[in-house]
C-alpha positions in Angstrom: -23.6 25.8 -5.7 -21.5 24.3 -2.9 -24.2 21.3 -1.3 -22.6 19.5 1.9 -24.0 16.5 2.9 -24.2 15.6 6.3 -22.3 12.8 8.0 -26.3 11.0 8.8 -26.8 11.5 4.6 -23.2 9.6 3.6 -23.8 6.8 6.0 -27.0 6.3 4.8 -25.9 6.4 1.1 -23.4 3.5 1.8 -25.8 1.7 3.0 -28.2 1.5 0.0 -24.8 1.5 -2.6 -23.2 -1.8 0.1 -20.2 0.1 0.7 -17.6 -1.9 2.9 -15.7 -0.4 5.4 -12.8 0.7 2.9 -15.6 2.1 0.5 -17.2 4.0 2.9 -14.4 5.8 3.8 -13.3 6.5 0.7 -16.7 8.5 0.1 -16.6 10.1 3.7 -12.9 11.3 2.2 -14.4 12.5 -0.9 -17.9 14.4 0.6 -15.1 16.1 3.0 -11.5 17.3 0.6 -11.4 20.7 2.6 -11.2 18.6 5.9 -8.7 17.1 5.0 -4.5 17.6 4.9 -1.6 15.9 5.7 0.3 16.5 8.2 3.8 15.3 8.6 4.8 14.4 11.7 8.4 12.3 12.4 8.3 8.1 12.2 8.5 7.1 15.6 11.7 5.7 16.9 10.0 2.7 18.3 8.2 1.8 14.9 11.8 2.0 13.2 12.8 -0.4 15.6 10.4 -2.7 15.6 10.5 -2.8 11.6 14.6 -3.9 12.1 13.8 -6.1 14.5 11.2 -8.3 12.4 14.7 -9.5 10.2 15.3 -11.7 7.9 11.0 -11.3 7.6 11.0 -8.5 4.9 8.8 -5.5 6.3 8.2 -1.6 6.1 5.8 1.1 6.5 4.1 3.3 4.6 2.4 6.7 5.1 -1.2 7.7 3.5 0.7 8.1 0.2 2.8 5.0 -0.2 6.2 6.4 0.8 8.6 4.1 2.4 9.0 5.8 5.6 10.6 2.6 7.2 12.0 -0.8 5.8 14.1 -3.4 7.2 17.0 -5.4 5.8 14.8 -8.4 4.6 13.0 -5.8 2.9 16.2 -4.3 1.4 17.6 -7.5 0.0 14.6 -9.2 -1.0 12.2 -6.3 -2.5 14.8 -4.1 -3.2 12.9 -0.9 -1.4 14.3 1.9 1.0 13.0 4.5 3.0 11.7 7.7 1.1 10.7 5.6 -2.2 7.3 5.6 -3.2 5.9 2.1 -3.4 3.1 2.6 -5.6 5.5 4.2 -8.1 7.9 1.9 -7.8 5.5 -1.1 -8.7 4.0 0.7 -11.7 7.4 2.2 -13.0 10.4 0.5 -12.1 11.0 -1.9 -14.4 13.2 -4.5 -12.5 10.0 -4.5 -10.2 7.7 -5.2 -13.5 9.7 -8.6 -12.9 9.6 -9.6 -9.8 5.9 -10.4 -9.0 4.5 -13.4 -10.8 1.2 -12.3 -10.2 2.2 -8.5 -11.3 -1.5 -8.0 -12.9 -3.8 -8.4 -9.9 -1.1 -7.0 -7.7 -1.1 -4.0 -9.6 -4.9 -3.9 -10.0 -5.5 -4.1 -6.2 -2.5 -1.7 -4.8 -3.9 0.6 -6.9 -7.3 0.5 -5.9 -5.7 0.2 -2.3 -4.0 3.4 -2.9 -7.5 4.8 -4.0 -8.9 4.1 -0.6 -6.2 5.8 0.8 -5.1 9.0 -0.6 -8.5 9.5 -1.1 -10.0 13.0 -1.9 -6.6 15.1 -1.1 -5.7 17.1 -2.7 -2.1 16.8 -1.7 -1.4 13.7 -3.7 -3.4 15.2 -6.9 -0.1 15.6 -8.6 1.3 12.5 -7.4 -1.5 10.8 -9.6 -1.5 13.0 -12.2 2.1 12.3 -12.7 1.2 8.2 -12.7 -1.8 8.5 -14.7 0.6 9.8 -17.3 4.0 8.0 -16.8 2.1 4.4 -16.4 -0.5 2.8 -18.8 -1.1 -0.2 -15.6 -1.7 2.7 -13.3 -4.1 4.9 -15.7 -6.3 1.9 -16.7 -6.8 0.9 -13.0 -6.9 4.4 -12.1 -9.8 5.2 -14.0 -11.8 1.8 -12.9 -12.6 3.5 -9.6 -12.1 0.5 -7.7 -11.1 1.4 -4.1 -10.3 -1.7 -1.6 -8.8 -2.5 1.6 -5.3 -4.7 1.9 -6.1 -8.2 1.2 -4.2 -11.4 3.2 -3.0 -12.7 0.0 0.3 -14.7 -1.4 2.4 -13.4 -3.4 5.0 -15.3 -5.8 8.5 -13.4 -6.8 10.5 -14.2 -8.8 14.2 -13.1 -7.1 16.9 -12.9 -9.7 19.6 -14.1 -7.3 17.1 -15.7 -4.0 14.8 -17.8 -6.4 11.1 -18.5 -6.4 9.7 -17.1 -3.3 6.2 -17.5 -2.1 5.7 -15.6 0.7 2.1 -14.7 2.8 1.6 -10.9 2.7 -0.3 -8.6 5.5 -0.8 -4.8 5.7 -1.8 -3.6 9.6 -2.7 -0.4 10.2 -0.6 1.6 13.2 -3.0 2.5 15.7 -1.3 5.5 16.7 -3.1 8.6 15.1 0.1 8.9 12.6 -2.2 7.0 9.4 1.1 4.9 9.0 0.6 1.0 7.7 2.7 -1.8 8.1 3.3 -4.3 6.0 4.8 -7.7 6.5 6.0 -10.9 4.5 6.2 -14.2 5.6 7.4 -17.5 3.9 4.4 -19.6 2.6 6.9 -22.8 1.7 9.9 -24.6 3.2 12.1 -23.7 0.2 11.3 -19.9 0.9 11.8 -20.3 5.1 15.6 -21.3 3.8 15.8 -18.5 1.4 15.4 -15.9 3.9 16.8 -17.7 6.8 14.1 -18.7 8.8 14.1 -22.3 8.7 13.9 -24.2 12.2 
C-alpha cells in the first residue's frame, strides 16, 4: 500500500515531533525519495576561484554527498584533502585523519549526522553508506543513532604532524545558487595558529 502524505501533513508532524529546520528537511526528503535525484552539473568557475583566493585560510566545497568538488592550498597543506575525495570517508577511514582532530569523537558524531541531513532519502548515495556502514565501526554506530543535524560554528583542535597544535574556528555556508554545494571555511582561533598559516598582522 503506497500512502503519500501531503506537504500540509509533514509540516504539521514536525511541529508536534519539534523538528528544527535541518530535521524537517530531512523528513520532507524521506516522505519524497522518488522526487528526488542528483543531478550533476559542473562547479562553477567563479566558486573555484573564490575557494583559491580565500589562501592561506584552509577552505573547499562539498556537493550533497561530501565530495570535494573544490579545495584550496590552505586546505591542501593543512587538511590534507583534494578535489574528488569524499570527506565523510575520509574522516571515518583514513587513518592519518583518525589523528588529526583532537576532538575526533564528536566530530565524527556530528558530520555524520550532518551527512544524514543531507544525503537524505536518495537513493543514489544508498551504496555509498552501505559501503561505510560496513568498512567503519565510528560510522555504523552513529549511522544507526538517526541523529540528523545542521553544520555547527564550532572549534576544532588538530593536531598537524609537521604545522603543530592548531585551533582554528570552523563554518559550513550553503551556496545559494541552486547547485546544493556547501562551503566550508577555517579560520585561526589563536595567535600561535594565525602564524602557522600565515595570517598574522
Amino acid at each position: 500500500l503506497d500512502i503519500t502524505m501531503s506537504d500540509h501533513a509533514l509540516a504539521r508532524l514536525a511541529r508536534v515531533l519539534r523538528l528544527d529546520t535541518t530535521q524537517t528537511q530531512y523528513l520532507f526528503d524521506l516522505a519524497r525519495p522518488r522526487r528526488i535525484r542528483v543531478v550533476e552539473t559542473p562547479v562553477d568557475p567563479q566558486l573555484r576561484a573564490f575557494v583559491a583566493s580565500l589562501s592561506p585560510l584552509p577552505a573547499y566545497a562539498l556537493d550533497r554527498g561530501w565530495t570535494i568538488v573544490a579545495a584550496n592550498a590552505a586546505a591542501r597543506v593543512v587538511l590534507s584533502v583534494q578535489p574528488g575525495e569524499s570527506l565523510i570517508e575520509k574522516l571515518c577511514l583514513d587513518a592519518a585523519w583518525r589523528k588529526l582532530f583532537k576532538n575526533r569523537e564528536a566530530i565524527v558524531a556530528s558530520s555524520v549526522a550532518q551527512y544524514r541531513a543531507s544525503v537524505g532519502g536518495r537513493v543514489e548515495y544508498r551504496e555509498q553508506v552501505d559501503r561505510l556502514v560496513a568498512r567503519s565501526e565510528d560510522f555504523a554506530r552513529h549511522w544507526q543513532q538517526g541523529a540528523v543535524e545542521a553544520a555547527p560554528l564550532w572549534q576544532k583542535v588538530l593536531l598537524h604532524p609537521t604545522l603543530g597544535r592548531l585551533t582554528l574556528r570552523y563554518a559550513s555556508l550553503a551556496v545559494e545558487n541552486g547547485s546544493g554545494l556547501t562551503l566550508s571555511i577555517y579560520t585561526p582561533a589563536d595567535d600561535a595558529t594565525r602564524q602557522a598559516l600565515g595570517t598574522a598582522p
